[in-house]
N, C-alpha and C positions, 0 to 999 in steps of 0.2 A: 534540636537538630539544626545544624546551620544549614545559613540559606545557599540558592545555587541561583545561578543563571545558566537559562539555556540558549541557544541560537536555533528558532524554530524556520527553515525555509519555506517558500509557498506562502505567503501570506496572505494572497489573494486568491488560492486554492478553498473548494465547498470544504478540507476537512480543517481549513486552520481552524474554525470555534472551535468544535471537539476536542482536538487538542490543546486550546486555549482552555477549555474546562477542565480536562482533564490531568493538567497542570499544576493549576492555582488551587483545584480542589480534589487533592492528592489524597490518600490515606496516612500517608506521615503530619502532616497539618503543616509541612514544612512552607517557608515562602521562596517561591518561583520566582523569577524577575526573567520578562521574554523579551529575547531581541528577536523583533522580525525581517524578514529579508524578502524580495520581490524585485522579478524585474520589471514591473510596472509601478511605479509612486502611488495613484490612486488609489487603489486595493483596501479593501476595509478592514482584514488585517492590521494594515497601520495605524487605524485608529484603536485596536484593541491591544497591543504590542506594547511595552515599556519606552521602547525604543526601537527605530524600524531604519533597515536601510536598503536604499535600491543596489540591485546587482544587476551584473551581464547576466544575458541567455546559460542557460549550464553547457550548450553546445561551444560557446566563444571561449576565443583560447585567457582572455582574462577572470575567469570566471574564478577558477580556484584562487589566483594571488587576493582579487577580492574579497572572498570569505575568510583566508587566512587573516587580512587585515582587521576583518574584523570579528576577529578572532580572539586574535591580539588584544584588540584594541578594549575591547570589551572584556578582557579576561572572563570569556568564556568556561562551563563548566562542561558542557555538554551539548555535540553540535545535533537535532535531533530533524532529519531529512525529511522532505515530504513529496521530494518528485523525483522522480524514477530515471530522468534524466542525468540528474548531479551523482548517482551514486558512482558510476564507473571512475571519475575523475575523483572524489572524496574516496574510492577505497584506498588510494596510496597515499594519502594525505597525513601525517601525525599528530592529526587534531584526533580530539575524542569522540566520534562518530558513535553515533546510537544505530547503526545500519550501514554497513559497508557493500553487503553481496548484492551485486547488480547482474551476477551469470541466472537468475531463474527468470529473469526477465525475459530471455530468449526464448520463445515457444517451443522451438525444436531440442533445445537441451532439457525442459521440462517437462518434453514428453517423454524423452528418452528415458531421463529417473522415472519417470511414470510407470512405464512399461515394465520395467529394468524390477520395480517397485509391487507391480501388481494392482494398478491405480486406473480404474479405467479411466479410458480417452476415446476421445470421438475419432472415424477412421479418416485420416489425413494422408495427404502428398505433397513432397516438395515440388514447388515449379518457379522456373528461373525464365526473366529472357519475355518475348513474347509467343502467345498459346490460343490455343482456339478450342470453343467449346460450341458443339457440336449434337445431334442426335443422331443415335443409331443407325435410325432408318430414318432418309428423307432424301430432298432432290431440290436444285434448283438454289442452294446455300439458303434454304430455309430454315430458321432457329437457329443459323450460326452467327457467333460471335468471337471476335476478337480481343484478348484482355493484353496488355501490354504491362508487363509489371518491371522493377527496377531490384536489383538484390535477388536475396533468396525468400519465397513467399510459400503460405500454408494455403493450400485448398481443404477444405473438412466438412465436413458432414453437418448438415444443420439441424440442434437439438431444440427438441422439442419438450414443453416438460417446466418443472421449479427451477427457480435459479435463487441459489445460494452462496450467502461471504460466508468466508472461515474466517476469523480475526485469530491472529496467532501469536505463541511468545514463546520463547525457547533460548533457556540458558540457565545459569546458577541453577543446573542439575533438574530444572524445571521443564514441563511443555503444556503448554495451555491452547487448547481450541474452543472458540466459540462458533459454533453454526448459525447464521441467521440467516432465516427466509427473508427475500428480499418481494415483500408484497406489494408495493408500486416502486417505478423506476421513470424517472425524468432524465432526459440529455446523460445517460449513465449513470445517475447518481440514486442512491439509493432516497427516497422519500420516507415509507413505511417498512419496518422491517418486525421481525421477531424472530428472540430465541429460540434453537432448536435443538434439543440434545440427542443427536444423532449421529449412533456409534459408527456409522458406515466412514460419515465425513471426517469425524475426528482420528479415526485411524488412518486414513489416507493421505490428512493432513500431518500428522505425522510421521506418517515413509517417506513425503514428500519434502518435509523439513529436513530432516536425516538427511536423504539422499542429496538436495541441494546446499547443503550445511549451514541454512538462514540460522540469524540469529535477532536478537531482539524482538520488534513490533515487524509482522507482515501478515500476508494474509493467501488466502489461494478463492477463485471461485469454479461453483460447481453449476451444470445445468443438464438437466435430466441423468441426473446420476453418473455425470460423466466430468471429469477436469476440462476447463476452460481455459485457465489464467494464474498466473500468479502475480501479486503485488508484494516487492521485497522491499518495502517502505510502510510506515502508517495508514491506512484508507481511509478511503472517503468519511466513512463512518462509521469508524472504528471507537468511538465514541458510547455507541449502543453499547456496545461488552463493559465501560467504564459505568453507565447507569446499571446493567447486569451486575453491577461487584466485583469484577477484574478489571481494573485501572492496566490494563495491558500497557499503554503509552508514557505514563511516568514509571513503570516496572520497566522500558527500556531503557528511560535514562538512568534507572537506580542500576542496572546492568552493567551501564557502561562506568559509571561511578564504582563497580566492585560493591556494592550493596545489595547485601542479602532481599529477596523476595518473599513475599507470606505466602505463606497459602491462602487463595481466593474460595469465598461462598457465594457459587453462581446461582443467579437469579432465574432457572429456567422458565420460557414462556414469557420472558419483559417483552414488549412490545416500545418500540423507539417511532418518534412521527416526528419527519421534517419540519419548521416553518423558515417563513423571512422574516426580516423586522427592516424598517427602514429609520433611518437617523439622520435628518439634517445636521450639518457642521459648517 
């Protein structure tokens, strides 16, 4: 099988290893070659990357000519996203994108499929502008508060309860969910996790795919039985599903390549455990 290069962004993101695993140690045996990208130089990413280069912010208007450059340059095979930020500007882009849909990233359009869906959700309100929160009964502006917000913003209901990733993949006529309890969680990121085959989440992750039309590697999470979130990019630790037996993340780039997908033999009940390592250079 010939080799590929990919252009992996986020270098300096907690999921570039897993994706750097899950890569290099693909189920075709094929060879990887990663270009990294970052908008910070130090990032250690770079030292695991073939080749690494610094970008603008995804919000800067130079952002895209830079990637296309190198793009080019690199004769790239497949450009595979990891912040949530670059997608809106890479969905009009005519490179080969492992992830274009950046609309479920908006809470309010991914409740709507939700609802629309039959997925439950926590009870939310839009609130624009500045707002004041207040009790029922009281005197004297006791317990009030003034929130001052900017945009269009969600107030909801705070869940109580498990919190679960979906690690997800959907295309080449396929849809693959993995549930994983997220048993410790640092700064958001998932630490300790494990498989969970649990029909409630896999089908809702499901309607939720459909209804927002993701394709490739994404993910949605759950907490107390109720939808939180979607990530329409690779996550944090989407990696675990790859030591599970579904390589979800090189099955997006075979995607975008027009390459057939296997059928995967999930691992249920793997258990995945963070560490660090440290390396002087």
């Amino acid at each position: 099988m010939d080799s590929i290069k990919v252009l992996v962004t986020g270098a300096g993101a907690p999921g570039f290893y897993g994706t750097f695993i899950s890569l290099k140690n693909n189920y075709d045996k094929r060879r990887v070659d990663i270009v990294g990208t970052d908008m910070k130089d130090d990032v250690f990413g770079k030292f695991m990357a073939d080749k690494f280069y610094v970008i603008p912010p995804a919000k800067d208007d130079g952002y895209l000519d830079a990637i296309e450059e190198i793009y080019e340059k690199e004769n790239i095979d497949v450009l595979l996203p990891q912040n949530t930020d670059e997608l809106e500007k890479l969905s009009s882009s005519k490179m080969r994108v492992a992830g274009r849909n950046h609309l479920a990233n908006d809470k309010l359009v991914l409740y709507r499929v939700a609802e629309a869906r039959g997925v439950p959700i926590p009870k939310y309100m839009e609130i624009q502008g500045k707002v004041v929160v207040k009790p029922n009964i009281g005197h004297g502006s006791k317990g009030l508060h003034i929130i001052e917000t900017e945009g269009t913003n969600l107030v909801s209901e705070y869940l109580e309860g498990d919190e679960y990733t979906v690690d997800c993949f959907r295309g080449d006529g396929k849809f693959i969910a993995i549930p994983r309890l997220r048993e410790e969680i640092k700064n958001g990121i998932t630490w300790k996790s494990k498989t969970v085959k649990d029909d409630d989440l896999i089908e809702w992750s499901r309607r939720l795919a459909e209804g927002c039309h993701l394709k490739y590697a994404f993910g949605f999470q759950f907490k107390g039985g109720k939808l939180l979130e979607c990530n329409p990019r690779v996550q944090g630790t989407m990696v675990a599903s790859t030591f599970a037996g579904a390589n979800i993340i090189y099955s997006a780039v075979k995607l975008a390549l027009k390459e057939p997908i296997p059928e995967f033999n999930i691992n249920w009940d793997s258990r995945t455990i963070r560490y660090t390592i440290c390396k002087s250079i």
